[in-house]
C-alpha positions in Angstrom: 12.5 -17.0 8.2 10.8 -13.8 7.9 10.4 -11.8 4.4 10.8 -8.1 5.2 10.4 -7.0 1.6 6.8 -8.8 1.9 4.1 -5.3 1.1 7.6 -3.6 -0.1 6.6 -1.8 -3.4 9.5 0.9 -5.1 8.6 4.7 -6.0 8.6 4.0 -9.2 5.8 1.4 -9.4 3.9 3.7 -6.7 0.5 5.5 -7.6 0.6 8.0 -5.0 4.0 9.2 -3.5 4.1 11.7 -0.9 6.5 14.4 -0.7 9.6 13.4 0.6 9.1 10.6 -1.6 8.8 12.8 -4.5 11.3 14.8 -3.8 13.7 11.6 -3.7 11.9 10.3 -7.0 12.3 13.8 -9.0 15.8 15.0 -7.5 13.5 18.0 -6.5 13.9 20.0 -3.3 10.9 19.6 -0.9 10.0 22.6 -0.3 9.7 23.1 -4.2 7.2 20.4 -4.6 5.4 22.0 -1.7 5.3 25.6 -3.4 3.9 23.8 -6.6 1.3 21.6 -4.5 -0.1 24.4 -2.9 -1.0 26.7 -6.8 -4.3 26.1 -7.4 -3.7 25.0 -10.7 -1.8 21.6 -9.7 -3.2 19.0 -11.0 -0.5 16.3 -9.6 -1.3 16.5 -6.1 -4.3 14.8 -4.1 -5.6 15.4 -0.7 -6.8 13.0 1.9 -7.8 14.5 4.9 -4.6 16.7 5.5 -2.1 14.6 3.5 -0.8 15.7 0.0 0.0 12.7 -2.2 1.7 13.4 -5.5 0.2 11.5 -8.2 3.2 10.1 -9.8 2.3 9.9 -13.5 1.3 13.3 -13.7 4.3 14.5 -11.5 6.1 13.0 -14.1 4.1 14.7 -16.7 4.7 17.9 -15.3 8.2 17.6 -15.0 8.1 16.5 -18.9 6.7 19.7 -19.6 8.2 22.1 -17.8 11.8 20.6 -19.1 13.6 23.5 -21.5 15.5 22.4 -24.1 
């Protein structure tokens, strides 16, 4: 019988997510996380080749800080 979870790893144990799965991690619309990707101060996103990852620990970092209480 074949394992189809076998190379299976959730967001939340991910590195690098990319934006839809950011968007689905964060509850935050794409197009959002797109707008804050492309300011040249983000330090959350990575690029390889034409891809934008999200580096998920500082995503979640940023999110931290940007909360208002």
């Amino acid at each position: 019988m074949e394992n189809k979870s076998v190379g299976y790893v959730p967001i939340w144990e991910k590195a690098l997510l990319t934006i839809n799965e950011a968007a689905a991690y964060s509850n935050i619309g794409i197009h959002k996380i797109t707008d804050l990707v492309k300011r040249p101060s983000c330090k959350f996103v990575l690029y390889v080749g034409n891809r934008r990852l999200i580096k998920r620990k500082e995503f979640e970092e940023f999110i931290s800080k940007s909360v208002e209480l």
